[in-house]
PDB file of N, CA, C and O in Angstrom:
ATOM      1  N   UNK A   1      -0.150   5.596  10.140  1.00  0.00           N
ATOM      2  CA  UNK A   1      -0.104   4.422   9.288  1.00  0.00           C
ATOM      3  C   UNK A   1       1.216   4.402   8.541  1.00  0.00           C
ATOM      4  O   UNK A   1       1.895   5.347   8.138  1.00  0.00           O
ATOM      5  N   UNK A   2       1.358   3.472   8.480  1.00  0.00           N
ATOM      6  CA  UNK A   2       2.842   3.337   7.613  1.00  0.00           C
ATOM      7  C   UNK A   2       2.727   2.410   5.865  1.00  0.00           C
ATOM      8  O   UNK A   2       1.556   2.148   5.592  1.00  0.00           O
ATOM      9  N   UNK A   3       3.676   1.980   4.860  1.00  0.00           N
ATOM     10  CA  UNK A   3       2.958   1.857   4.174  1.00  0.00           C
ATOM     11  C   UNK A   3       4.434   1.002   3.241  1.00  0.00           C
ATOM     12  O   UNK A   3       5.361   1.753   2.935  1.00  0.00           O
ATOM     13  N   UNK A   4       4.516  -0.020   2.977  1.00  0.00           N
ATOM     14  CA  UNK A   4       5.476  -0.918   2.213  1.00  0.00           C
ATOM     15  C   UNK A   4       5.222  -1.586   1.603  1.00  0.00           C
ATOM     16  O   UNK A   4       4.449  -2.530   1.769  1.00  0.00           O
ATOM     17  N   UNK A   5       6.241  -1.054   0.059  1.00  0.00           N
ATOM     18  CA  UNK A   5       6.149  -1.662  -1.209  1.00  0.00           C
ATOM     19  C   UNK A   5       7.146  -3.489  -1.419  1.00  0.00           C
ATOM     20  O   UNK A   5       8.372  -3.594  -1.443  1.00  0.00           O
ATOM     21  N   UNK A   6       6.297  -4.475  -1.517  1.00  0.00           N
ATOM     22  CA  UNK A   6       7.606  -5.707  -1.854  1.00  0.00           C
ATOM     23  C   UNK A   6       7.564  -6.393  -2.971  1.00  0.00           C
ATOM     24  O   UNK A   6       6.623  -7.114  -3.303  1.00  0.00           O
ATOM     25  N   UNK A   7       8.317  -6.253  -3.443  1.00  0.00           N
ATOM     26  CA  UNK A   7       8.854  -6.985  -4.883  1.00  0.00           C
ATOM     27  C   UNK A   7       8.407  -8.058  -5.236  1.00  0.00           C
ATOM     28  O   UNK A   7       8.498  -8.930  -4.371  1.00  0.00           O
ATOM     29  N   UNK A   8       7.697  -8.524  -6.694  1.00  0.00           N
ATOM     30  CA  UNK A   8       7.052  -9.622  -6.545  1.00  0.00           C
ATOM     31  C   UNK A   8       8.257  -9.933  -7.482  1.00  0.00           C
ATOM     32  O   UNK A   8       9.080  -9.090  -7.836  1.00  0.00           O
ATOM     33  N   UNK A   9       8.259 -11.542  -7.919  1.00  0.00           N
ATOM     34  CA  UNK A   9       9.311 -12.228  -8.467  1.00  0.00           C
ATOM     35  C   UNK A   9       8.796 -13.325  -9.671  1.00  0.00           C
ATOM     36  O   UNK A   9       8.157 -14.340  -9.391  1.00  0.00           O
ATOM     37  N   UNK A  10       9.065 -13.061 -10.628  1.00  0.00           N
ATOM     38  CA  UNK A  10       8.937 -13.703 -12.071  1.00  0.00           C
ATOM     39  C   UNK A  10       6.934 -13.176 -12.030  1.00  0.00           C
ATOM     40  O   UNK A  10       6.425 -12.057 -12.108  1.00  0.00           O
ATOM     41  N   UNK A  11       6.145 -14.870 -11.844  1.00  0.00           N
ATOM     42  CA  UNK A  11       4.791 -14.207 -11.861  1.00  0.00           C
ATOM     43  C   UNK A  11       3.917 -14.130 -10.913  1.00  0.00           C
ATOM     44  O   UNK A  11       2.748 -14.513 -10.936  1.00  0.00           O
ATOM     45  N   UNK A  12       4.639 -13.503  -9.866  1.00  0.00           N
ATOM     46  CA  UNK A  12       4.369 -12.828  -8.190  1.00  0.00           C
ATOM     47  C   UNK A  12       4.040 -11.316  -8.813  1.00  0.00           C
ATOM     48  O   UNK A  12       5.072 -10.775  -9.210  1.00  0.00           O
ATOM     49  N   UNK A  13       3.049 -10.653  -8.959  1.00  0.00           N
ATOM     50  CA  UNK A  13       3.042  -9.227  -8.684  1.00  0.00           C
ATOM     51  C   UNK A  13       3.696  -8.528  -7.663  1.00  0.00           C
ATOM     52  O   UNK A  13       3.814  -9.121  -6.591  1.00  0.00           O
ATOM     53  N   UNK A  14       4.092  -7.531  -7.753  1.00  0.00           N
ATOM     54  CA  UNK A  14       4.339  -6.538  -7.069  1.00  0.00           C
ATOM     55  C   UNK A  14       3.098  -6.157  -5.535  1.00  0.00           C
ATOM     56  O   UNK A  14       1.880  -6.155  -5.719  1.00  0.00           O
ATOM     57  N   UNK A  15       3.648  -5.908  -4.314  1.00  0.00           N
ATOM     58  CA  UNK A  15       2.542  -6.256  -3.401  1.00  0.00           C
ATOM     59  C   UNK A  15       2.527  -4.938  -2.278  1.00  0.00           C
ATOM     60  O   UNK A  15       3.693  -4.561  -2.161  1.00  0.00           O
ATOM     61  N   UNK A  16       1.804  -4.289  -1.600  1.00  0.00           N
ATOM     62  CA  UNK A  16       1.827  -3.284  -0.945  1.00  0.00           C
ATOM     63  C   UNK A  16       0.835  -3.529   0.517  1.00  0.00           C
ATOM     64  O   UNK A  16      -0.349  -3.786   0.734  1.00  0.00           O
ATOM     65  N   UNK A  17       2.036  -3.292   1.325  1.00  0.00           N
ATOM     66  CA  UNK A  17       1.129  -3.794   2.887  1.00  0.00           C
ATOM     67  C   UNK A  17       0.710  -2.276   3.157  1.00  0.00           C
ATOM     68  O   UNK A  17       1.293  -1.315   2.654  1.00  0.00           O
ATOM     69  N   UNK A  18      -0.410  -2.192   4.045  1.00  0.00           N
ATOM     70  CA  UNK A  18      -0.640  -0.840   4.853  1.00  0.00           C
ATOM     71  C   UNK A  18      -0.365  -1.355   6.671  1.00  0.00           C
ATOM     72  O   UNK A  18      -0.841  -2.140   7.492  1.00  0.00           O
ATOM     73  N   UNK A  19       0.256  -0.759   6.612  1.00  0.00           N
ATOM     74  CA  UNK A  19       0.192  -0.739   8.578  1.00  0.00           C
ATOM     75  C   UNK A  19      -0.498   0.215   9.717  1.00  0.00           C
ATOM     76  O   UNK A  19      -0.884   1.317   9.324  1.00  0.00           O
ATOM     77  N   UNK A  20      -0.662  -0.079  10.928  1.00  0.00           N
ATOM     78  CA  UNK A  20      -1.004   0.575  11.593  1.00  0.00           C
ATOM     79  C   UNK A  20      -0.373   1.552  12.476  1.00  0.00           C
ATOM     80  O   UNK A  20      -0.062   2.289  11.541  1.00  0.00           O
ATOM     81  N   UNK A  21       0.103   2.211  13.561  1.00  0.00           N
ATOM     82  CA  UNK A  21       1.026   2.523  14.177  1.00  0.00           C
ATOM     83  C   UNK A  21       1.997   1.268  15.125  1.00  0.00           C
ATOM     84  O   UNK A  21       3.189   1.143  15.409  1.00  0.00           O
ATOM     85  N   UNK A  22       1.114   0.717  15.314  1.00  0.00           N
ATOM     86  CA  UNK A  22       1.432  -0.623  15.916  1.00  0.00           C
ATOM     87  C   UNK A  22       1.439  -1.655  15.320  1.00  0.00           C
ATOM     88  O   UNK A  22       1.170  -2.721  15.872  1.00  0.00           O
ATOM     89  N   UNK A  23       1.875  -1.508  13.561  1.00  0.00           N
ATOM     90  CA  UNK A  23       2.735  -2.505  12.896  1.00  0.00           C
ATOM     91  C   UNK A  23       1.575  -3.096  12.486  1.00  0.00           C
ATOM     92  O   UNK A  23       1.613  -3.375  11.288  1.00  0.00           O
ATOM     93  N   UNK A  24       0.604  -3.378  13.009  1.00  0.00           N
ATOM     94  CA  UNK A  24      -0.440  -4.406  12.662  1.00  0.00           C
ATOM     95  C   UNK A  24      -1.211  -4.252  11.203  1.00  0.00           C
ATOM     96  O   UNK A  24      -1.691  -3.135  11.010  1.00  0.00           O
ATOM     97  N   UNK A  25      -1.360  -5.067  10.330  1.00  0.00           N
ATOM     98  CA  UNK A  25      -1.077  -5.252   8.986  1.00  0.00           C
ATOM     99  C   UNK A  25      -2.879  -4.870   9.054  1.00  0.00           C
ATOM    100  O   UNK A  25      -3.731  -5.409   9.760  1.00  0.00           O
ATOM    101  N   UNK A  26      -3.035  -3.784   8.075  1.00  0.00           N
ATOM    102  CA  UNK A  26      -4.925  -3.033   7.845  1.00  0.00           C
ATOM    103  C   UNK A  26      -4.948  -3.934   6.531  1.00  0.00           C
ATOM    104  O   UNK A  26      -5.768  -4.852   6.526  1.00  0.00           O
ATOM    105  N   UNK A  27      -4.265  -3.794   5.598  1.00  0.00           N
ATOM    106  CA  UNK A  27      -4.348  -4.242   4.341  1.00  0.00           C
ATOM    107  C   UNK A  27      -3.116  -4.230   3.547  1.00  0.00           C
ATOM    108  O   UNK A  27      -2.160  -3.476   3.725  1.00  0.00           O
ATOM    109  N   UNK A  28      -3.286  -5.552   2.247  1.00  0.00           N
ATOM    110  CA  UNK A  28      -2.192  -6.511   1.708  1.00  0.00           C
ATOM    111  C   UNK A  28      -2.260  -6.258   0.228  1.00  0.00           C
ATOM    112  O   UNK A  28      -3.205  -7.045   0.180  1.00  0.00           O
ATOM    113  N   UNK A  29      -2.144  -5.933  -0.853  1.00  0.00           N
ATOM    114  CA  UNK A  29      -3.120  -5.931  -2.137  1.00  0.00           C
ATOM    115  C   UNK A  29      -1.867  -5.883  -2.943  1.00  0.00           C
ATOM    116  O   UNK A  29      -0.744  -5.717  -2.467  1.00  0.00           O
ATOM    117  N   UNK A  30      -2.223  -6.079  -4.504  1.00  0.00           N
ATOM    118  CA  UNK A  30      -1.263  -5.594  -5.532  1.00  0.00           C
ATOM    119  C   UNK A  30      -1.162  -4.279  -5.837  1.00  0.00           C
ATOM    120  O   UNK A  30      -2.051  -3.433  -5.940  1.00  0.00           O
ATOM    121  N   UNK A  31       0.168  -4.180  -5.988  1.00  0.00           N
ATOM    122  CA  UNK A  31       0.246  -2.453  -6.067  1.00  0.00           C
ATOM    123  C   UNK A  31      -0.618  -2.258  -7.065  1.00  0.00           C
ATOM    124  O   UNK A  31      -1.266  -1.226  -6.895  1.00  0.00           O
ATOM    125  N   UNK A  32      -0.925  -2.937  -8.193  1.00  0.00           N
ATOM    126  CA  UNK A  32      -1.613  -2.249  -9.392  1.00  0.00           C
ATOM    127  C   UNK A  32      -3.183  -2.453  -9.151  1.00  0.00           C
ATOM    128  O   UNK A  32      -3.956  -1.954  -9.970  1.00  0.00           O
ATOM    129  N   UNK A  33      -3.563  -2.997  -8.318  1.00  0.00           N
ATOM    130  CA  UNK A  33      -5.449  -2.753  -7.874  1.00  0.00           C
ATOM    131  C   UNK A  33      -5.275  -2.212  -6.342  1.00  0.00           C
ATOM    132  O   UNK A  33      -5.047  -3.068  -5.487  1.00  0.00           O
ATOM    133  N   UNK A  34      -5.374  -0.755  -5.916  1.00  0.00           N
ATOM    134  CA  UNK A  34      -5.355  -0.299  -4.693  1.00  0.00           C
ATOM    135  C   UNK A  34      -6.896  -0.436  -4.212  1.00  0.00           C
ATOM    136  O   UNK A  34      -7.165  -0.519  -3.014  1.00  0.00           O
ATOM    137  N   UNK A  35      -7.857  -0.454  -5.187  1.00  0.00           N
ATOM    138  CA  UNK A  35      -9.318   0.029  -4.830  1.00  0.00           C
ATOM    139  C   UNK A  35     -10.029  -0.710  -3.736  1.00  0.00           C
ATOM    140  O   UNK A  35     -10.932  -0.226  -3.053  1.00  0.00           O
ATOM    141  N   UNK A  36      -9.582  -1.837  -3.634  1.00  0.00           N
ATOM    142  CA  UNK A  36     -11.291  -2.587  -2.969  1.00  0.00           C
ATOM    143  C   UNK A  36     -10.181  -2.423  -1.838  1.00  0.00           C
ATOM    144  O   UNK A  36     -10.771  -1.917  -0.883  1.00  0.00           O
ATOM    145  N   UNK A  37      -8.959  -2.602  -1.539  1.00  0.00           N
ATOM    146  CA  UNK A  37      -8.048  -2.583  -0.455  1.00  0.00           C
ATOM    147  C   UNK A  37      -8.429  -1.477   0.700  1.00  0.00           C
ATOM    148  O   UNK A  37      -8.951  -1.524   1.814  1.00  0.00           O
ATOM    149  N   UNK A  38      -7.741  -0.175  -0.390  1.00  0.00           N
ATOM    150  CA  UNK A  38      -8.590   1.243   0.296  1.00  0.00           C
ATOM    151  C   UNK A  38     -10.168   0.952   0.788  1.00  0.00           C
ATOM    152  O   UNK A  38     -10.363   0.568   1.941  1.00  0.00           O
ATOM    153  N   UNK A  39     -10.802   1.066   0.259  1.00  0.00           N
ATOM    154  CA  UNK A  39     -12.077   1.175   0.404  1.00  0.00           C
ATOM    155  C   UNK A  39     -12.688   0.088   1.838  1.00  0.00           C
ATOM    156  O   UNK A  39     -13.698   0.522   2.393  1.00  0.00           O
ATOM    157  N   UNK A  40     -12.140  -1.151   2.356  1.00  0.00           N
ATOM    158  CA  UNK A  40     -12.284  -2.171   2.864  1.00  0.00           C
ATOM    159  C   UNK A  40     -11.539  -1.186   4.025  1.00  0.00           C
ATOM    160  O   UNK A  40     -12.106  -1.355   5.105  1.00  0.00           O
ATOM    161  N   UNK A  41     -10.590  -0.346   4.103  1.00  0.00           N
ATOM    162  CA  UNK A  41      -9.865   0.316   5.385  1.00  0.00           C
ATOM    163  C   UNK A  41     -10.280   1.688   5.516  1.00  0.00           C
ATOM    164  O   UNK A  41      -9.840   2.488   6.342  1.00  0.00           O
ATOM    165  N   UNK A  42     -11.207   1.913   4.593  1.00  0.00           N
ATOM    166  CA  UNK A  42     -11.854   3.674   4.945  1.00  0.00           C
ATOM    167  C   UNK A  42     -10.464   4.721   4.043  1.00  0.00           C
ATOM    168  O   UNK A  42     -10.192   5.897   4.283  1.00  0.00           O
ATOM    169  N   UNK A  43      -9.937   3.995   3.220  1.00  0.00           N
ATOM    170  CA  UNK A  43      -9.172   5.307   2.240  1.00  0.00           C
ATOM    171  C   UNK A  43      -9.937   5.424   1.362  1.00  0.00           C
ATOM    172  O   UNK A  43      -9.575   6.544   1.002  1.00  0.00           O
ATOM    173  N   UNK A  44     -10.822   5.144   0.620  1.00  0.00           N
ATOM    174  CA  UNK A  44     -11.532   5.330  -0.349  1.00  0.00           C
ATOM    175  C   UNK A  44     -12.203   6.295  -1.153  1.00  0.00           C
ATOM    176  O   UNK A  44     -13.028   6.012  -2.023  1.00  0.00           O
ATOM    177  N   UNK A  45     -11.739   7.718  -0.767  1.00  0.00           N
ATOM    178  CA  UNK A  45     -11.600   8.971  -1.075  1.00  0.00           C
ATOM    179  C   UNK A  45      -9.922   9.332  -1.165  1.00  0.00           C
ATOM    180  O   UNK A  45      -9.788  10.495  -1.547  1.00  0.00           O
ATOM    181  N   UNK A  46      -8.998   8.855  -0.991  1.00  0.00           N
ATOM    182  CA  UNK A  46      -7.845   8.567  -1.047  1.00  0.00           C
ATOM    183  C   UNK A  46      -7.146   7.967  -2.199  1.00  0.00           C
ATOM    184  O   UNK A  46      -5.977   8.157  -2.534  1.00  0.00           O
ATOM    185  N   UNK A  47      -7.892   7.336  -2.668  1.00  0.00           N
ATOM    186  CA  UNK A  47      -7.906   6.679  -4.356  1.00  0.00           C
ATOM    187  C   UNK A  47      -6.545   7.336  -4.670  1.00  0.00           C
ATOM    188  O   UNK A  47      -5.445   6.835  -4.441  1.00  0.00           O
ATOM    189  N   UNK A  48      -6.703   8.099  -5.026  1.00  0.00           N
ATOM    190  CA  UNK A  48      -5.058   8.959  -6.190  1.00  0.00           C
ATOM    191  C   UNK A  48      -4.450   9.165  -5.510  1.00  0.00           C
ATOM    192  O   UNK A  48      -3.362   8.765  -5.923  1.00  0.00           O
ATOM    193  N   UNK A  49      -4.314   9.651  -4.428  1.00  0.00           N
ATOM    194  CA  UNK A  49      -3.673   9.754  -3.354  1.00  0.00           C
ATOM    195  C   UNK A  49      -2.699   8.850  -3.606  1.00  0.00           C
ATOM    196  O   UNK A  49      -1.756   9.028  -4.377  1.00  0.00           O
ATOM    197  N   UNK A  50      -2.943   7.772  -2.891  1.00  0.00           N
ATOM    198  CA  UNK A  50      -1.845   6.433  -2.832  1.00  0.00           C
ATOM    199  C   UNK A  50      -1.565   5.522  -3.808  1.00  0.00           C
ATOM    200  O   UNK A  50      -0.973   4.443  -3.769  1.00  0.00           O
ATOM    201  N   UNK A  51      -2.080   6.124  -4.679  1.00  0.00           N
ATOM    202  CA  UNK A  51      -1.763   5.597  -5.854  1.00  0.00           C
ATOM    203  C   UNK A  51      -0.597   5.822  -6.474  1.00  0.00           C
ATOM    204  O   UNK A  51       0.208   4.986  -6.885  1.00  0.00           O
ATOM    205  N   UNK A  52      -0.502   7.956  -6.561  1.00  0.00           N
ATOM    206  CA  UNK A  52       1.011   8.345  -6.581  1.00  0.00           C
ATOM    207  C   UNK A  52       1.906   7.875  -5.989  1.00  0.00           C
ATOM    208  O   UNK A  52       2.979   7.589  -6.522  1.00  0.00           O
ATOM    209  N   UNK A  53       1.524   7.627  -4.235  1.00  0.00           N
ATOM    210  CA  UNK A  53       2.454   7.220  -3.491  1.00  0.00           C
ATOM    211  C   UNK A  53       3.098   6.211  -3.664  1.00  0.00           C
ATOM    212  O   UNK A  53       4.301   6.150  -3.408  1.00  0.00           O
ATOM    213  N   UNK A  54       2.311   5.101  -4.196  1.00  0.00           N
ATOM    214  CA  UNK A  54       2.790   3.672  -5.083  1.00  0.00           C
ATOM    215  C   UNK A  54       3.753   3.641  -5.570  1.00  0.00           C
ATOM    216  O   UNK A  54       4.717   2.898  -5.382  1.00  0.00           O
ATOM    217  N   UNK A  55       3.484   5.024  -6.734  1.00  0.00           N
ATOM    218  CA  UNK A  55       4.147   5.046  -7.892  1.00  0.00           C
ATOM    219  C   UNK A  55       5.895   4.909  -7.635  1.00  0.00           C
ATOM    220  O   UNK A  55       6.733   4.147  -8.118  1.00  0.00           O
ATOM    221  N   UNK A  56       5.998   6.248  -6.443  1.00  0.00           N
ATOM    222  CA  UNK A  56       6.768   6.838  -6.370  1.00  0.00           C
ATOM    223  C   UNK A  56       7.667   6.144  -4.914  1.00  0.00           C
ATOM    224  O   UNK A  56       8.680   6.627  -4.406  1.00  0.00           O
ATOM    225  N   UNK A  57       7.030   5.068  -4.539  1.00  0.00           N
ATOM    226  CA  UNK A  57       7.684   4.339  -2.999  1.00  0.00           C
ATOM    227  C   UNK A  57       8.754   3.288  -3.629  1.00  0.00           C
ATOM    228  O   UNK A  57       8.654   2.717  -4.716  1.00  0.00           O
ATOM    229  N   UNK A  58       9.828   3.173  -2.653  1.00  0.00           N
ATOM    230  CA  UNK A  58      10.731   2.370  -3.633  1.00  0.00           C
ATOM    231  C   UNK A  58      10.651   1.378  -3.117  1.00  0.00           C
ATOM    232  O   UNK A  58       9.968   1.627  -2.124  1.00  0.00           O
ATOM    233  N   UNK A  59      11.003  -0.099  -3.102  1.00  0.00           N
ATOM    234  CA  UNK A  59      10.796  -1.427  -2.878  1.00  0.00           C
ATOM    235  C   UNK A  59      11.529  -1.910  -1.549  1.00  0.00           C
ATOM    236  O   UNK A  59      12.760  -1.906  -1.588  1.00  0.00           O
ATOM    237  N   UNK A  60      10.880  -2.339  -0.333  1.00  0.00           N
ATOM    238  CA  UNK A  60      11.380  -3.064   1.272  1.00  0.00           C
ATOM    239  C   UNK A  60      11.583  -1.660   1.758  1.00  0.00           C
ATOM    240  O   UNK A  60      12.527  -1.793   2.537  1.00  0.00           O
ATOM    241  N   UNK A  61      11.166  -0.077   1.754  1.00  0.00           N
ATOM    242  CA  UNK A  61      10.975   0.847   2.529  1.00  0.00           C
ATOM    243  C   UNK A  61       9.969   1.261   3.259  1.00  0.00           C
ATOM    244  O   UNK A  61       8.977   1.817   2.789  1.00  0.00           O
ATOM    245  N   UNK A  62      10.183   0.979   4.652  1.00  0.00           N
ATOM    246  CA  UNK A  62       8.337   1.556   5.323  1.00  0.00           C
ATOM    247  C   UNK A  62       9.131   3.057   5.118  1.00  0.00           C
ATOM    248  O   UNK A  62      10.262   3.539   5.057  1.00  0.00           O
ATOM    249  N   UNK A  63       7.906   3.374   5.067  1.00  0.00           N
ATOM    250  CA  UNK A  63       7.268   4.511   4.939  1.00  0.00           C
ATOM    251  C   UNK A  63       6.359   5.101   5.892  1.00  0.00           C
ATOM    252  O   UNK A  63       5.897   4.220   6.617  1.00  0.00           O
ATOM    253  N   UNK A  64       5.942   6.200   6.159  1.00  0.00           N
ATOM    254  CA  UNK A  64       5.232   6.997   7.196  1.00  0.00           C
ATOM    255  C   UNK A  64       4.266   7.466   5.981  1.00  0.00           C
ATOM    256  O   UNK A  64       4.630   8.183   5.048  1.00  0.00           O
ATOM    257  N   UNK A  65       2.837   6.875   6.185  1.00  0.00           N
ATOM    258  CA  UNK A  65       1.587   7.285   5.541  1.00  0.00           C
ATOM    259  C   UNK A  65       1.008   8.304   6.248  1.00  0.00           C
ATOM    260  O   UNK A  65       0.761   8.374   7.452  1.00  0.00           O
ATOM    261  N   UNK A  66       0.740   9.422   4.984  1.00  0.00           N
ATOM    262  CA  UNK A  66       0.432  11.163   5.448  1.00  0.00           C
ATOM    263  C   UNK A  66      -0.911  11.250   5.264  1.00  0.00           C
ATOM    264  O   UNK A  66      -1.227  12.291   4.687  1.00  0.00           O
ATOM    265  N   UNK A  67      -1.818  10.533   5.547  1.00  0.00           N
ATOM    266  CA  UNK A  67      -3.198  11.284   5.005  1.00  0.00           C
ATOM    267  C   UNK A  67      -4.177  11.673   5.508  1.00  0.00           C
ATOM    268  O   UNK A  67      -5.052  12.204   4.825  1.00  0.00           O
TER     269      UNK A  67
END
């Protein structure tokens, strides 16, 4: 899974796609509510997990999701 943070603009939140290996979009959410997102794709024991990862992902970088 892969995993990209995009910049929201004035009062656009901040937005976080999850991908598949094959690009194909699992889930879309605001970075600041991960829960029903996870939970709707089976991370839902993952909670803090990607939450740090949030924290710490910088903005238009995929990423390679470790979990």
């Amino acid at each position: 899974m892969y995993i990209i943070k995009i910049r929201g603009k004035v009062k656009i939140p901040d937005y976080i796609q999850i991908r598949d290996d094959q690009f194909t979009l699992l889930a879309y959410f605001r970075a600041d509510r991960p829960e029903d997102a996870l939970r709707k794709i089976g991370l839902e024991s993952q909670t803090e997990k990607v939450k740090r990862i949030i924290e710490e992902l910088p903005f238009g970088k995929i990423q390679k999701l470790e979990i």
